[in-house]
Structures are given as C-alpha cells and as structure tokens.
C-alpha positions as CSV (number, residue, x, y, z in Angstrom):
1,X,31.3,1.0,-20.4
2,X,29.4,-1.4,-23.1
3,X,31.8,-1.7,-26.2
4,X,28.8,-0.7,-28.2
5,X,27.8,2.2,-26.7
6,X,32.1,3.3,-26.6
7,X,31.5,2.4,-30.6
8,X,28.7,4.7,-31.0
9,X,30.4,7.7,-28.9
10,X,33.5,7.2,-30.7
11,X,31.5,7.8,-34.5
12,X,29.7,10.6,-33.0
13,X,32.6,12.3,-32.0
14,X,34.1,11.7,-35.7
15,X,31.4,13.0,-37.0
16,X,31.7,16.0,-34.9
17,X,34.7,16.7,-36.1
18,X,34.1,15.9,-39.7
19,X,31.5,18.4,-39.9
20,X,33.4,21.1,-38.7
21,X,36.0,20.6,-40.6
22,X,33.6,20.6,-43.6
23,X,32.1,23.5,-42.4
24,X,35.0,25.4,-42.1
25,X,36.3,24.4,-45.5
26,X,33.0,25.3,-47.0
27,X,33.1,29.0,-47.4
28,X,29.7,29.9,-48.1
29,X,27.3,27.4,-49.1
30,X,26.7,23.7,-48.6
31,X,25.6,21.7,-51.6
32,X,22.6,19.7,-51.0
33,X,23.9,16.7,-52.8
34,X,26.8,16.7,-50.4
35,X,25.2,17.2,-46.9
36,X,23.2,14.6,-48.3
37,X,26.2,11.7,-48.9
38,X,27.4,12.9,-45.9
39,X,24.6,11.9,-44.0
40,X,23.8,8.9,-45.6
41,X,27.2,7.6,-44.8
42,X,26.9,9.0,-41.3
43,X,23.8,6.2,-41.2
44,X,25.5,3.7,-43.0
45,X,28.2,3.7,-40.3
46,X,26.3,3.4,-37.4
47,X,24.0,-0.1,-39.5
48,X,27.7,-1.3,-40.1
49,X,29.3,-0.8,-37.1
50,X,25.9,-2.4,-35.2
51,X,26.0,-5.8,-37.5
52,X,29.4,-5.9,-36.7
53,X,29.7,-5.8,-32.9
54,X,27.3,-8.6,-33.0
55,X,29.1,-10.8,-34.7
56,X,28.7,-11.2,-38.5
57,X,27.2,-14.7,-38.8
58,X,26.1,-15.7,-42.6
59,X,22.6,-14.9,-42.1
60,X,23.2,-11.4,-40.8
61,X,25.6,-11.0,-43.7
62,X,22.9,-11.3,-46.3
63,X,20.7,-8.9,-44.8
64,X,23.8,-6.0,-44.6
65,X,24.2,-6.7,-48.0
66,X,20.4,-6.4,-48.6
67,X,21.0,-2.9,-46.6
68,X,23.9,-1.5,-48.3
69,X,22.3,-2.0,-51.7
70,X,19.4,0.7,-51.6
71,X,22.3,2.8,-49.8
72,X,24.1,2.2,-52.6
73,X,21.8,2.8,-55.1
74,X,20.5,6.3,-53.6
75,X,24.0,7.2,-53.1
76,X,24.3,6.9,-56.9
77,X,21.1,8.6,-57.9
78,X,22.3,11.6,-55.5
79,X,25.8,11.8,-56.8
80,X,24.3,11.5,-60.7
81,X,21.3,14.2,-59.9
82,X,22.1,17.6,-61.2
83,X,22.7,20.1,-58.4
84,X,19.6,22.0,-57.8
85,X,19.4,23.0,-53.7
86,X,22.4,25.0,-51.5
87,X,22.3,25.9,-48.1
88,X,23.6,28.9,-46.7
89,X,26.1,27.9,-43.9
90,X,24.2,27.9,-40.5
91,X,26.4,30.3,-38.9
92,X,25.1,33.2,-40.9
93,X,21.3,32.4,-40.5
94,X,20.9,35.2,-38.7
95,X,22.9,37.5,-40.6
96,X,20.8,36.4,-44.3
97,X,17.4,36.7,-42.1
98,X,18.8,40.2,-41.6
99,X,19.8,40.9,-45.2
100,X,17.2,38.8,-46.9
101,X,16.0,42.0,-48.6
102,X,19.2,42.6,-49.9
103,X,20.4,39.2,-50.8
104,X,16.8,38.7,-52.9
105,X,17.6,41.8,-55.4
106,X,20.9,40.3,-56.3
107,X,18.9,37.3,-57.5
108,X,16.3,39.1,-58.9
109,X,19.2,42.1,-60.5
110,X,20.9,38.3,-62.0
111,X,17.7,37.0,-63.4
112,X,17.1,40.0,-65.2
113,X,20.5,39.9,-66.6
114,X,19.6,36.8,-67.8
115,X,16.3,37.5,-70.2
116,X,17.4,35.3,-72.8
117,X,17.5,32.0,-70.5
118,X,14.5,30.3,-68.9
119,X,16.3,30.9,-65.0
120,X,14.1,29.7,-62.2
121,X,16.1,30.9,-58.6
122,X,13.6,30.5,-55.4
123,X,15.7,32.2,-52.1
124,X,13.7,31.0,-49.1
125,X,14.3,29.4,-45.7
126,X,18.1,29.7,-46.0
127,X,17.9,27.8,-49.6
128,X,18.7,29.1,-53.0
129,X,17.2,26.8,-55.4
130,X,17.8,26.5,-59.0
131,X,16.1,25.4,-62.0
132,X,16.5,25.1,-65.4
133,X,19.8,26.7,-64.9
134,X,23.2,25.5,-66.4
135,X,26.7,24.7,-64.1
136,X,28.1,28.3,-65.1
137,X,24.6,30.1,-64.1
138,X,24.8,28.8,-60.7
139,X,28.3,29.4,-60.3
140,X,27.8,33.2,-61.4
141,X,24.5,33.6,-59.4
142,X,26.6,32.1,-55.9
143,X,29.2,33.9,-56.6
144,X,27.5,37.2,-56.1
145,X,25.8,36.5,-53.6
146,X,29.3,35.0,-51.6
147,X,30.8,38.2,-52.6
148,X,28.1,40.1,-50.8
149,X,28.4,37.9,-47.7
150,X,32.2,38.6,-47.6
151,X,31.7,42.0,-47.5
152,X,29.2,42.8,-45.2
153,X,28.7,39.9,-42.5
154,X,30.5,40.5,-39.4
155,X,34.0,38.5,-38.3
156,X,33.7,36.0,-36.4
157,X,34.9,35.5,-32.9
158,X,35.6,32.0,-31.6
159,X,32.7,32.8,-28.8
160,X,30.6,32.7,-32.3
161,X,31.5,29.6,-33.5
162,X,31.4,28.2,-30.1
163,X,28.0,29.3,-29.2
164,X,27.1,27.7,-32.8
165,X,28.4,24.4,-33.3
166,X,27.6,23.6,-29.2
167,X,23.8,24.6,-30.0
168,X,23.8,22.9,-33.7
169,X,26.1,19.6,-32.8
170,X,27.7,19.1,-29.7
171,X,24.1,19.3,-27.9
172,X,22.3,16.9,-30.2
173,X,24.9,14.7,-29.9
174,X,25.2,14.9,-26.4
175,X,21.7,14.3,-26.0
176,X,21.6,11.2,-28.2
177,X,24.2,9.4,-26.2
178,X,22.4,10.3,-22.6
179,X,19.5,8.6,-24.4
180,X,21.5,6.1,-25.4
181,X,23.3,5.7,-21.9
182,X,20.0,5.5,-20.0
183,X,18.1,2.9,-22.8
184,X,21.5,1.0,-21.8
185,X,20.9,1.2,-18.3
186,X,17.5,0.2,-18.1
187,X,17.5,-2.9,-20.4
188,X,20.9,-4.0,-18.2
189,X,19.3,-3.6,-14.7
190,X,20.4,-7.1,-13.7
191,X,22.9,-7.0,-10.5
192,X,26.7,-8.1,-11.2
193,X,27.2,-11.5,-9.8
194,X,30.5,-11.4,-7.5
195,X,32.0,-13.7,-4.1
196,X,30.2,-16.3,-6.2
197,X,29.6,-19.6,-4.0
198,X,28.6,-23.2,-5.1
199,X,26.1,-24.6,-2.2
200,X,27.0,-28.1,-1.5
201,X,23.6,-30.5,-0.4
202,X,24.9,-33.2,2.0
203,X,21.6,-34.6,2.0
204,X,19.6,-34.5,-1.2
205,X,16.5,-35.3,0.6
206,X,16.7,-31.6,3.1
207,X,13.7,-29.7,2.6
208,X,14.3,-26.7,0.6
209,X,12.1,-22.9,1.3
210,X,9.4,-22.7,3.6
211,X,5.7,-22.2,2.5
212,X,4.9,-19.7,5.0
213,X,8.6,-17.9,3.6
214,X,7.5,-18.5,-0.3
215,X,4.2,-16.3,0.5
216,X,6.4,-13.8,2.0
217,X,8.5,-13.6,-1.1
218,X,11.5,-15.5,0.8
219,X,13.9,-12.4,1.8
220,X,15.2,-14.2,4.6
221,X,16.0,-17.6,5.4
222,X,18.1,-19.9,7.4
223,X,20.2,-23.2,7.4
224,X,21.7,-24.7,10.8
225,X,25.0,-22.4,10.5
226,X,24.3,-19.0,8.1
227,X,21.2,-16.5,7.2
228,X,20.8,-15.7,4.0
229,X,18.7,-12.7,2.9
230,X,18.3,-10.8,0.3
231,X,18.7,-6.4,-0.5
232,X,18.7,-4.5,-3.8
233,X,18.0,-7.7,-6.2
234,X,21.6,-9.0,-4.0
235,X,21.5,-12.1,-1.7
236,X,24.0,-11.8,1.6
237,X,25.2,-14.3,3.7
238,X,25.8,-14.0,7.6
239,X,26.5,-15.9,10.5
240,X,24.1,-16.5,12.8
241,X,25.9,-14.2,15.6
242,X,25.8,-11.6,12.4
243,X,29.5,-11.2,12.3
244,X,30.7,-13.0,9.6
C-alpha cells in the first residue's frame, strides 16, 4: 500500500479513537469552541502530514508556514471567543427530540428565575445557545438540564454505542478512505515493470516496426528468434515454437 494513503488511514483511525474517547469523557454536552479546535487540528494534520510525505523542500516550507498562520490565528480567535453554542452529545439525539418539550420548560422555568438579567437561551436543533449570559449562568442553566438527562434517558447498552459511533464515524471514515483507495487506483493505472530485459541492436541500421503493424497498433511482432506481443498494457515474449 502507498505510504500516503497508510499515513492518512493511520490519522483517521487516531482520530477515531480520539473522538470516542472525548465523547465518552464528555458527559453531556460538547462545547462548540472545543469540537471546533478539535477539528481544526484534525485538518491541520492531514495539510502537515501531506507537505511532509512529499518532501519539505524550501519553497513548500514557506507556503506551510503561510498555511499554519491563519490556522493559527482562528485557532486563537476560537480559544479567546466567549463560549456561546453546546451540543447535546449525538447519542441522545433521539432521546432530546423525544423530550424536547420537557427540556424547553427547564430553560424557559431558569429564565424566569432570572428576571433581573438580560438571559438570551435559544434550544433548537440539538444546540443550547447563550447570550448575554455570564460563566456561572451557563453553568447553572446546563446543569439542570444534565441533571434531567441523568435521570430520565435510558442506559446504554454497548449495542447502542455500537450502532452510534459505526453510523456517526466509523462509516464516514470508511467511506473516505475507499474514495481515497479508488482516486489512488485510478491515477496509478500504469502496469509494474518486472523480468526487465535490455534489447541489444547488433546492427544499428535493422529496420525497426512495420507500417502495415503501426496501423494496426503493433500488438504483435517478430524478430528472426522470439514474438513479442502485447496483453493488458504488458508486453510478452515467446519463442517462435511458443514454448519458451
């Protein structure tokens, strides 16, 4: 297998396993900010990883470093931004579009509780968003709302987790490197060159390929001793007794 496309099924699979590990560790929600470094670095890996495997000449150099700096720079701007977005894990997407009723009054019970405060909280597509809402207000608001998952979502089975991260992960994944494996395969169509043989001219002045051959694209020809013809972009050589 190409060293490049080993390189790229080797991140994915790290990244596989990152993100379950994360998800796992998580225990209810997934800050936007985070999923969003994560995946930035994600990308940032493959560019690096591609400018590498190619040999890092000065030229190609500059324009990583050209790369990295606007990575860098949103990076920073993400990290420095004020938290605003969570996700609900995807594993109880089901369970929230179930409850969604349920999990709306607790917002709505916590903004009321909260007159004196100029709270925004949107709940929508499997997002809480918050504005104009301090560190300890979001931290109160997600807490409830945790709580409430806790209790009343079902225990998961490993069939559950399973089912999710094969239908969320692994099949993406897998999909990208078929892609990958047949975009490999057709730009490297070209036949491996093996039993190669240097043909020695005795006489410099021998007449090479036929005309009457060259108009019918030359897949067979002859010298005084072999036949050599040509099958599935391979040329063969044979005796003339078609033993050898």
């Amino acid at each position: 297998m190409d060293r490049k496309i080993l390189q790229i099924i080797i991140i994915l699979t790290v990244y596989i396993i990152i993100y379950v590990i994360m998800d796992f560790k998580i225990k209810n929600f997934i800050s936007q900010k985070y999923n969003n470094v994560f995946s930035i670095v994600v990308y940032s890996v493959f560019i690096v990883a591609a400018w590498f495997s190619s040999g890092l000449i000065e030229k190609k150099y500059n324009s990583l470093i050209l790369l990295l700096i606007p990575v860098a720079i949103i990076l920073t701007y993400i990290l420095l931004k004020k938290n605003k977005t969570y996700y609900l894990k995807g594993i109880d997407k089901k369970f929230v579009k179930e409850n969604k009723n349920e999990i709306s009054n607790i917002i709505r019970e916590y903004k009321n509780n909260n007159l004196d405060s100029e709270l925004e909280i949107s709940f929508e597509n499997n997002n809480i968003t918050f504005n104009k809402a301090n560190k300890s207000k979001k931290e109160e608001c997600l807490s409830l709302i945790g709580k409430y998952l806790d209790e009343n979502r079902k225990k998961y089975i490993f069939k559950d987790y399973l089912i999710y991260y094969t239908k969320t992960i692994v099949a993406p994944v897998l999909i990208i490197v078929v892609v990958l494996l047949i975009f490999y395969k057709i730009n490297n169509t070209s036949a491996p060159i093996t039993n190669v043989e240097k043909i020695k001219i005795e006489d410099e002045f021998t007449l090479g390929n036929t005309e009457g051959n060259i108009n019918n694209y030359g897949l067979v020809t002859e010298t005084a001793e072999y036949i050599y013809y040509t099958n599935d972009t391979k040329i063969y050589k044979t005796d003339k007794d078609l033993k050898k």
